[in-house]
C-alpha positions in Angstrom: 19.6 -49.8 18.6 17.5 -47.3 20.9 17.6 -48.5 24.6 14.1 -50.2 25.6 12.9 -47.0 27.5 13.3 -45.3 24.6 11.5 -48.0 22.9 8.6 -48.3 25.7 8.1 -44.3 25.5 8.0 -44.5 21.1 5.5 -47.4 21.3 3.3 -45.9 23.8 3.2 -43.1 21.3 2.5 -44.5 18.3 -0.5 -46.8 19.9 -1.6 -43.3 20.9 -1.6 -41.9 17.7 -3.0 -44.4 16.2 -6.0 -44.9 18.5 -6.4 -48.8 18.2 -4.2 -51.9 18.9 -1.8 -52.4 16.6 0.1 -55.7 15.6 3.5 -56.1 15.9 4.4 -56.2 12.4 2.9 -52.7 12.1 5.2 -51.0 15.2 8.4 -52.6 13.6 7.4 -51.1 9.9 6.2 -47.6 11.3 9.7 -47.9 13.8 11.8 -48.4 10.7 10.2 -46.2 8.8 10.2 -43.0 10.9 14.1 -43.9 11.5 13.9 -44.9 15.0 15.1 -48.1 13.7 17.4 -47.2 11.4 19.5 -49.7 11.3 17.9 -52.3 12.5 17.5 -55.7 10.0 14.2 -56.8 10.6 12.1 -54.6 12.4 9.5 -56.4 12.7 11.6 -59.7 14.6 12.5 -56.7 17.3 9.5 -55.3 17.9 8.0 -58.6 18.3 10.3 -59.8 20.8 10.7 -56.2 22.5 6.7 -55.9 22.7 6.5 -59.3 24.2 8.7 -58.5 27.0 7.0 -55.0 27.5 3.7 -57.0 28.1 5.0 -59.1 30.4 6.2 -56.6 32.7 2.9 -55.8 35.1 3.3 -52.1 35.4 3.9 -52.0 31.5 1.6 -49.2 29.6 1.3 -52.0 26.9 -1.0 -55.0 27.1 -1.1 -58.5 24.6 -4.2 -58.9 23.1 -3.0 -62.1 21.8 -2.3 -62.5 17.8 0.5 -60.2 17.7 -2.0 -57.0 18.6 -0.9 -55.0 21.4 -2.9 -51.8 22.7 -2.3 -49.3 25.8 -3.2 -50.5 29.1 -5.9 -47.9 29.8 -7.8 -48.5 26.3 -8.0 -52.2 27.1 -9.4 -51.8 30.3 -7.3 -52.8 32.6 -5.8 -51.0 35.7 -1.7 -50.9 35.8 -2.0 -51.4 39.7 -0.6 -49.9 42.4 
């Protein structure tokens, strides 16, 4: 399994791409799909558990918008701080 930076960097990504929040179901199936994931089981178990902790952190590019969505920091209006 990638290492969470590499995780971090693919998820800011895709929430780029796609323009909107997306839930974490959605990251785990695009993840497995474009092979990140590869070999992961259940994609969509990781990327809720990874996206959770990636919220948490307050310098994170990723904010919970509560019900599984998660967006990018600066489309949700908040600043990351100093």
């Amino acid at each position: 399994m990638p290492r969470p930076d590499r995780f971090r960097k693919r998820v800011v990504a895709l929430l780029r791409e796609a323009g909107r929040p997306l839930h974490y179901t959605e990251v785990g199936r695009l993840l497995k799909e474009e092979g990140f994931w590869a070999r992961v089981r259940e994609p969509e178990k990781i990327a809720k558990v990874r996206l959770s902790a990636l919220a948490r952190w307050e310098r994170s590019p990723v904010v919970a918008l509560g019900n599984g969505l998660y967006a990018l920091r600066e489309e949700a209006g908040t600043n990351p701080g100093p």
